[in-house]
C-alpha positions as a LaTeX table, in Angstrom:
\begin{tabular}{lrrr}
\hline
Residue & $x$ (\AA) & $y$ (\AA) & $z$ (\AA) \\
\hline
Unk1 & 39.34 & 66.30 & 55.32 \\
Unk2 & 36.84 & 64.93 & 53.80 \\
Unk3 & 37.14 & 61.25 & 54.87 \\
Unk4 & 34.22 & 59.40 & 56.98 \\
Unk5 & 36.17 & 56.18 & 57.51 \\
Unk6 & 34.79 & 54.40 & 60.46 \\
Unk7 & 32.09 & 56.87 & 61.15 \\
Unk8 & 28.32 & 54.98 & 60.94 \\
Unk9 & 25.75 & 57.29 & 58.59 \\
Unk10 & 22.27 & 56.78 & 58.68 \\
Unk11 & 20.74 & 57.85 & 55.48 \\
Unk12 & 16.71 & 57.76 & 54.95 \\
Unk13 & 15.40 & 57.40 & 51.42 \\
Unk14 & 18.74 & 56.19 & 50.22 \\
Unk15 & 17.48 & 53.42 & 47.49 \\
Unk16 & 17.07 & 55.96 & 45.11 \\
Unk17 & 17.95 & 59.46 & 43.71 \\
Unk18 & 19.26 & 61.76 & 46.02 \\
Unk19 & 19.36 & 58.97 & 48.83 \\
Unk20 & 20.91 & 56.71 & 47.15 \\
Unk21 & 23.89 & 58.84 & 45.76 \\
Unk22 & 24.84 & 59.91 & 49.55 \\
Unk23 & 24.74 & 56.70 & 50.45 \\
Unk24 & 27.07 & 55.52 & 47.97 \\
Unk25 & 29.65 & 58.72 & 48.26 \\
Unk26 & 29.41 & 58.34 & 52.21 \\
Unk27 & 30.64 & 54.39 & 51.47 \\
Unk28 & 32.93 & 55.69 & 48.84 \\
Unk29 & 34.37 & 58.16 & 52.04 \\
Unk30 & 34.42 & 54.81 & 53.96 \\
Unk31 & 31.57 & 55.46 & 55.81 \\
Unk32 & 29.68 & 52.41 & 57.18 \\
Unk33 & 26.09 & 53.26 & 55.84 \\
Unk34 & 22.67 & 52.38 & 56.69 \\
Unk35 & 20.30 & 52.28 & 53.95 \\
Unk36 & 16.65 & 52.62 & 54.64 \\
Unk37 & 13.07 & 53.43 & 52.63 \\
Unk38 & 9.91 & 51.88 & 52.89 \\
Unk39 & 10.33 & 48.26 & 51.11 \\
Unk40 & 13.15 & 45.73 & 51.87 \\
Unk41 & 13.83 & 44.42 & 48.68 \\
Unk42 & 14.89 & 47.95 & 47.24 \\
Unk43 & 17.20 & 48.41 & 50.93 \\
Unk44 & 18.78 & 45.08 & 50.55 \\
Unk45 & 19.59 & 45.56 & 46.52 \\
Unk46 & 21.19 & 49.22 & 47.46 \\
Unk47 & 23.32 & 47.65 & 50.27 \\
Unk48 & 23.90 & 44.66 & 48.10 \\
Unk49 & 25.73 & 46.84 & 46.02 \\
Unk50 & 27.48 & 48.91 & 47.96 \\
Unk51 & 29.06 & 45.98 & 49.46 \\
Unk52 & 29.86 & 44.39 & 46.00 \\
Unk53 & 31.83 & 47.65 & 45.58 \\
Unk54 & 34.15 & 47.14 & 48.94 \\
Unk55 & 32.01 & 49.49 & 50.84 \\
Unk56 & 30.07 & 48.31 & 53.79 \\
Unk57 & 26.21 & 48.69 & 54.26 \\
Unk58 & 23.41 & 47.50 & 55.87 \\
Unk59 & 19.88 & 47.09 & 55.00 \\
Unk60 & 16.99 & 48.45 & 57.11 \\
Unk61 & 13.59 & 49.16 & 55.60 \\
Unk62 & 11.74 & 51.79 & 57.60 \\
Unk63 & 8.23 & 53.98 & 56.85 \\
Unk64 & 9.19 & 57.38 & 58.47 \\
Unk65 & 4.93 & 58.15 & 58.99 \\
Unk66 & 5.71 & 55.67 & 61.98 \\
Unk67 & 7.37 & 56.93 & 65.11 \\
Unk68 & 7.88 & 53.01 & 65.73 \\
Unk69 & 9.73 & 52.39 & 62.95 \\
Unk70 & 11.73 & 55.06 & 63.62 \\
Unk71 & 12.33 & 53.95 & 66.66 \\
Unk72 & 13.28 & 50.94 & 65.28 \\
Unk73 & 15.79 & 51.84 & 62.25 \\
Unk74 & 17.98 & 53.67 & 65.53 \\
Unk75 & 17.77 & 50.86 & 67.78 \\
Unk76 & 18.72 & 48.34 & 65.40 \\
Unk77 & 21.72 & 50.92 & 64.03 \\
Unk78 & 23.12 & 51.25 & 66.91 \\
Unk79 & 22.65 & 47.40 & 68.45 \\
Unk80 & 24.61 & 46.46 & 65.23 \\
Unk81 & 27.49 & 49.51 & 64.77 \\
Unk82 & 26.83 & 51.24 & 68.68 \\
Unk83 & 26.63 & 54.41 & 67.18 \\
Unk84 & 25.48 & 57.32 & 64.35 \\
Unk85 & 28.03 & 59.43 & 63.69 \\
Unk86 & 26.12 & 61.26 & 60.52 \\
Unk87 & 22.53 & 61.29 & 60.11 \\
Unk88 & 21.14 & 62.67 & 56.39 \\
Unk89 & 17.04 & 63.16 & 56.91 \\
Unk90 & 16.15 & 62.71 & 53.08 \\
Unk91 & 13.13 & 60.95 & 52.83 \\
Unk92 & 10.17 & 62.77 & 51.90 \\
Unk93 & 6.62 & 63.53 & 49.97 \\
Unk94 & 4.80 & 65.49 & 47.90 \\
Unk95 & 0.93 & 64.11 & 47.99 \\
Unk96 & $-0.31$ & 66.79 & 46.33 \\
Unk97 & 0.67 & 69.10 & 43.33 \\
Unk98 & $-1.93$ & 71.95 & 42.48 \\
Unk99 & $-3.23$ & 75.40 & 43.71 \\
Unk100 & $-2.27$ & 75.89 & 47.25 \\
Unk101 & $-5.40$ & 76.61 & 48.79 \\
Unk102 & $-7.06$ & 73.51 & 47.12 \\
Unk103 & $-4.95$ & 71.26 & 49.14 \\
Unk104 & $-6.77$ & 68.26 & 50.73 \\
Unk105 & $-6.51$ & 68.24 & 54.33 \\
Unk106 & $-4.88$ & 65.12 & 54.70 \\
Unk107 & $-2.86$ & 65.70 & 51.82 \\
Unk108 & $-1.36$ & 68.92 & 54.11 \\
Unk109 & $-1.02$ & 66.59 & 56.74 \\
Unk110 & 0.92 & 64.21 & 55.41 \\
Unk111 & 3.22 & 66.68 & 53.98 \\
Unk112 & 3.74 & 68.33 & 57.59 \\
Unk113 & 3.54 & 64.47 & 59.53 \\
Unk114 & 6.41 & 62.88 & 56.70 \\
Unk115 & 8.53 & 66.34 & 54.99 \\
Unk116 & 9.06 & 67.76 & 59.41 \\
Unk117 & 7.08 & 65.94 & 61.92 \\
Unk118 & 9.44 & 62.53 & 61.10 \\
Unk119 & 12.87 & 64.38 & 60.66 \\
Unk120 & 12.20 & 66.32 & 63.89 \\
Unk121 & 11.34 & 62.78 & 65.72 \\
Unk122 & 14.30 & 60.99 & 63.84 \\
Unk123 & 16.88 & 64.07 & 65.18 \\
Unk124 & 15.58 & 63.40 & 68.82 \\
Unk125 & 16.25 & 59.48 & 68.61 \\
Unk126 & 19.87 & 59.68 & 67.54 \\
Unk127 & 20.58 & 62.57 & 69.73 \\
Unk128 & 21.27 & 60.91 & 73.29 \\
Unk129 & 24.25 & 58.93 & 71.88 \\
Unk130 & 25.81 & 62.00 & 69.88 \\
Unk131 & 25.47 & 63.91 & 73.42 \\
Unk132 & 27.26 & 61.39 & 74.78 \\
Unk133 & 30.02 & 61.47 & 72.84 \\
Unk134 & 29.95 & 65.37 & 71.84 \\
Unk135 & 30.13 & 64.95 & 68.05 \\
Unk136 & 27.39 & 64.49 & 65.37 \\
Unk137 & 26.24 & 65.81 & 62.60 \\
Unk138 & 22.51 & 66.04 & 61.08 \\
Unk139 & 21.60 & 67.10 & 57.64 \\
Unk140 & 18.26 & 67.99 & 56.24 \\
Unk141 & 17.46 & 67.62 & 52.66 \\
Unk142 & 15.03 & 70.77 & 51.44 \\
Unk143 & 15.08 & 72.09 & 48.65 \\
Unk144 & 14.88 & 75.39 & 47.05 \\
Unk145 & 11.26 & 75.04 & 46.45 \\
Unk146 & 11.28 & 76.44 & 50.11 \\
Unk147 & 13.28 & 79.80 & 49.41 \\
Unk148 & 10.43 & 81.02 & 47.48 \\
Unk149 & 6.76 & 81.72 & 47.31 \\
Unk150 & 4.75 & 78.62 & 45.16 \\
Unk151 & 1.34 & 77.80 & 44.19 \\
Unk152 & 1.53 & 74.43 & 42.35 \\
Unk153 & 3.97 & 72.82 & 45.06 \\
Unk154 & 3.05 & 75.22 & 48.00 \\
Unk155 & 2.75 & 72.69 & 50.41 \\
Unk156 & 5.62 & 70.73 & 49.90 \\
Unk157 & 7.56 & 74.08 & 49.58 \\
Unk158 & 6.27 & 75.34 & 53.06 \\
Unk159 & 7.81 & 72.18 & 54.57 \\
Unk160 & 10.77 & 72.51 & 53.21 \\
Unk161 & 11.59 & 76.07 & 54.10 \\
Unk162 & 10.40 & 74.22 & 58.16 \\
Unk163 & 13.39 & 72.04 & 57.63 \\
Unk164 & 15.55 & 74.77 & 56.87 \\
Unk165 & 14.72 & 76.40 & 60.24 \\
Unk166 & 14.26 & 73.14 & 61.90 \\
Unk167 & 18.37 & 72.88 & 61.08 \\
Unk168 & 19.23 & 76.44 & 62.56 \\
Unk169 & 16.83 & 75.68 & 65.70 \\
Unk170 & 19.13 & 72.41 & 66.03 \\
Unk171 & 22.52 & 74.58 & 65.50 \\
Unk172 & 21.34 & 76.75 & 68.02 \\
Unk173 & 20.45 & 73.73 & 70.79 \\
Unk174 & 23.07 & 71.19 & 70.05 \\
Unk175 & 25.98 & 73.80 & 69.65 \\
Unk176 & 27.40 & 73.15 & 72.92 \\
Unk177 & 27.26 & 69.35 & 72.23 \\
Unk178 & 29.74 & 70.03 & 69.09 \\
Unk179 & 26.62 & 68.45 & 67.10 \\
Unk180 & 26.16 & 70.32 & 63.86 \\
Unk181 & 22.68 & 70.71 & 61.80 \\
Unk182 & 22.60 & 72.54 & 58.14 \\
Unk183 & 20.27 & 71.83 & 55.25 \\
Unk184 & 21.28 & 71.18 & 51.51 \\
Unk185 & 18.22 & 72.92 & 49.17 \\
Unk186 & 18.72 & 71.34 & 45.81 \\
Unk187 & 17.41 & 72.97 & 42.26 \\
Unk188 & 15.94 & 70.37 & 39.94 \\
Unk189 & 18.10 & 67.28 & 40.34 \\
Unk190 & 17.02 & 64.42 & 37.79 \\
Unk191 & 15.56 & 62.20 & 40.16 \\
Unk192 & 11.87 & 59.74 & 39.63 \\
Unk193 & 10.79 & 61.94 & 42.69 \\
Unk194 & 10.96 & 65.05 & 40.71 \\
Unk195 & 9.82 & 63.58 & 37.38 \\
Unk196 & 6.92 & 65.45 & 36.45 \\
Unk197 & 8.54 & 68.49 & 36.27 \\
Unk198 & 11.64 & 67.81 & 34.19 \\
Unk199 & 9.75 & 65.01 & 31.72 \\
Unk200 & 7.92 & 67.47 & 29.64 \\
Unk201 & 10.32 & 68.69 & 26.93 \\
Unk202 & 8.61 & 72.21 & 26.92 \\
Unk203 & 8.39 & 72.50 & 30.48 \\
Unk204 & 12.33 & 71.24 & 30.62 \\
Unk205 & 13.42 & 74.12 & 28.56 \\
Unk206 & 11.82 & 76.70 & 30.30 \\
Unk207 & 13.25 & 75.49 & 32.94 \\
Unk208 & 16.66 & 75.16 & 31.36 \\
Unk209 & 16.37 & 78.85 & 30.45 \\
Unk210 & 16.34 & 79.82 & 34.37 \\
Unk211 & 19.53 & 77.73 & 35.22 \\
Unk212 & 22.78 & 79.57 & 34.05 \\
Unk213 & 24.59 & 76.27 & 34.16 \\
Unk214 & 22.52 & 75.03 & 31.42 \\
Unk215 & 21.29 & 71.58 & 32.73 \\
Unk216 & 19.26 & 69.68 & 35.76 \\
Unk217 & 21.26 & 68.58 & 38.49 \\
Unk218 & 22.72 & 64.92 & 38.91 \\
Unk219 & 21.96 & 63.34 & 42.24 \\
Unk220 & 25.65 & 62.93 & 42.97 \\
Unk221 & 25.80 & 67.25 & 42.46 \\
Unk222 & 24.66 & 66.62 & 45.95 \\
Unk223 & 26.01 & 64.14 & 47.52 \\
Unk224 & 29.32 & 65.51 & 47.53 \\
Unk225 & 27.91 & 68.52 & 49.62 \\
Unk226 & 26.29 & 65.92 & 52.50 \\
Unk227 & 29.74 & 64.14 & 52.55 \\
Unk228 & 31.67 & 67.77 & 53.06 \\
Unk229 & 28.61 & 68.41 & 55.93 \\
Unk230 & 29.32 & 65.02 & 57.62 \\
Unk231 & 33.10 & 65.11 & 57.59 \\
Unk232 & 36.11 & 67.25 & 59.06 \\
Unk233 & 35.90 & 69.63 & 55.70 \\
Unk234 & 32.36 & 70.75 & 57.23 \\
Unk235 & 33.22 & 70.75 & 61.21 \\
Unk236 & 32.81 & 74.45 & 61.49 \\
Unk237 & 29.43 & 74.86 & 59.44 \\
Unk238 & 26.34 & 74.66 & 61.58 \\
Unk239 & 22.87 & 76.45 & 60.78 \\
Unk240 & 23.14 & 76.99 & 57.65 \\
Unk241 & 21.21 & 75.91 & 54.23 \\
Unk242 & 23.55 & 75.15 & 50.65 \\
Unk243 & 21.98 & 75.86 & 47.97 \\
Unk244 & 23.34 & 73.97 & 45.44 \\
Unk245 & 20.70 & 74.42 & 41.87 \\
Unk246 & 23.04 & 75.13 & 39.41 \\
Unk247 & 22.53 & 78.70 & 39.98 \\
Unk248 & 18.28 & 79.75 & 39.63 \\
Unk249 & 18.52 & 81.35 & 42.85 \\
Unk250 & 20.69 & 84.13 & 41.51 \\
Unk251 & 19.05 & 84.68 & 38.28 \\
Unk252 & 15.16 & 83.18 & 38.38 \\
\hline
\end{tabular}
């Protein structure tokens, strides 16, 4: 149930962390996979590898801020495998990490234009051809940064809890289409993105101390929950946000 062979996933962000670990588990599935973030060297090495390791991957580099690029990364999937079966919108920032009302305005608006604006425009592009065949599936990564209020990382929380309902406003529209949309909120995976708050020893076991598990996640904690979204296993799961953080939500 949980095999993606032949089926084409798109994957933004995927050189690194998070991205990257889909990526790879999606080619492990036998996915073909497109890996994309900003600079080409970083897509090509990722894709390099995957390949080296029997999967199959291809390389193209793509800054989400630009509705042309987007446009691009599609047309260039789909001229090269003719579809997307699975698209995982992972790519993302955080400009800005203090008080919430201090925020910079163009530090909000990058948040809102990259962390929503650019997966909502990225859905839209690969919809026509998943209409066409009645079977897709999208997945948002947020994060449970968005399931709670937050002063330090209030901005980039807001968006995040916008990409969960982004993903039920998609369940509800593309229903009928037999395309799904969910959202995966991690906890605190070990990634460079989320460095600052796991690299300070104190601040680590504080943290530690609100996880019942006991440790920060791994980046392939959730990767194996966008593979189960993308595949048969998750065919009847639409709407909805996993929280996978090694259980905070039920004891912070």
């Amino acid at each position: 149930m949980f095999n993606m062979t032949d089926k084409i996933a798109l994957v933004t962000g995927s050189t690194k962390g998070i991205g990257k670990a889909i990526a790879e588990q999606m080619a492990k599935a036998g996915a073909k996979v497109v890996i994309s973030s900003r600079k080409a060297e970083a897509c090509d090495k990722v894709a390099g590898e995957i390949c080296a390791a029997g999967g199959e991957a291809i390389a193209l580099p793509c800054n989400i801020s630009h509705r042309d690029q987007l446009e691009t990364l599609v047309e260039e999937t789909l001229r090269v495998w003719g579809r997307i079966d699975a698209l995982v919108c992972n790519a993302a920032v955080n400009p800005y990490y203090g008080p919430f009302l201090d925020i910079p305005d163009d530090a909000f608006d990058k948040s809102i234009a990259v962390n929503v604006r650019s997966n909502m425009l990225l859905a839209k592009l690969v919809l026509p051809q998943m209409k066409l065949r009645r079977d897709g599936s999208i997945t948002i990564i947020s994060s449970i940064a968005g399931l709670k209020g937050s002063d330090m990382l209030g901005t980039y929380a807001l968006t995040k809890a916008a990409d969960m309902q982004m993903a039920r406003n998609l369940a509800l529209a593309l229903g009928e289409f037999n395309i799904r949309a969910n959202c995966i909120a991690p906890g605190l995976v070990k990634t460079d993105f989320a460095r600052a708050l796991w690299e300070n020893p104190d601040k680590l076991a504080k943290t530690l101390n609100t996880y019942p598990l006991g440790r920060l996640g791994e980046p392939d904690d959730i990767a194996g929950a966008a593979v189960f979204l993308a595949s048969r296993a998750g065919a009847w799961l639409t709407g909805q946000t996993l929280v996978i953080d090694g259980g905070w939500a039920i004891s912070a």
